[in-house]
N, C-alpha and C positions, 0 to 999 in steps of 0.2 A: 355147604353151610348148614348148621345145625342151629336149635331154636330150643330153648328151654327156661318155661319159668323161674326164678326167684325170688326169694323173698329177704328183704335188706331193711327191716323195719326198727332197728337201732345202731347209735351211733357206732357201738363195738362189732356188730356185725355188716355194718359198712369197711370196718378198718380191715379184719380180717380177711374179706370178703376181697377188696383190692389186694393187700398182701398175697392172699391164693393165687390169684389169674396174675398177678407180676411176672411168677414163675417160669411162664407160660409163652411162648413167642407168639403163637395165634393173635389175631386179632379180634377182641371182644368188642363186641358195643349193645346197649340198652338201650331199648326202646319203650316209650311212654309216651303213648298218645301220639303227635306228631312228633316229639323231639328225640334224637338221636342221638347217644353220647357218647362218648371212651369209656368203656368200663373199666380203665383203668385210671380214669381220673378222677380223685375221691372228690373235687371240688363240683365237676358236672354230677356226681352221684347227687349228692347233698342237691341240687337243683332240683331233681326231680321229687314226685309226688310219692314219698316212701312206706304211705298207709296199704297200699294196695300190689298184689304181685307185679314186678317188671320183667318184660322178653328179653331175655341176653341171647344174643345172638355170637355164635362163633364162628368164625371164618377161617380159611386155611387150613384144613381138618385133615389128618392124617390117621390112619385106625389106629395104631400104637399109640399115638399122643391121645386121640379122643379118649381112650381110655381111659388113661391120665387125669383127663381135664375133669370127666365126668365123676370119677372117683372124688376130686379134691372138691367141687362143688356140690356134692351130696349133702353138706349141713345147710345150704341154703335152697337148694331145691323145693319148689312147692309138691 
């Protein structure tokens, strides 16, 4: 499992930000404060408190796909 900030502080980089990790078979989830969500559910995104960076957490990590993953989330990275 891997841990890395992001930053989702509009509406369009909410959408894109889902659209990327779709791609992706891993299992994403954000964390904020206590709550823990799908990060590929644009509706639990929108829940959360989006002024301030959130931990996405990645699961099922394989070094060829981490690669991957970490490359396509580069525009959201704190």
């Amino acid at each position: 499992m891997s841990s890395v900030k992001v930053n989702l502080n509009s509406i369009d980089k909410v959408k894109s930000f889902v659209n990327t990790i779709s791609q992706f078979d891993q299992s994403f989830d954000l964390i904020s404060g206590r709550y823990v969500i799908n990060a590929k559910s644009i509706m639990g995104i929108f829940s959360l408190d989006l002024s301030q960076p959130i931990e996405l957490r990645i699961q099922n990590e394989e070094a060829g796909d981490m690669n991957e993953v970490m490359e396509a989330l580069k525009p959201y990275l704190v």
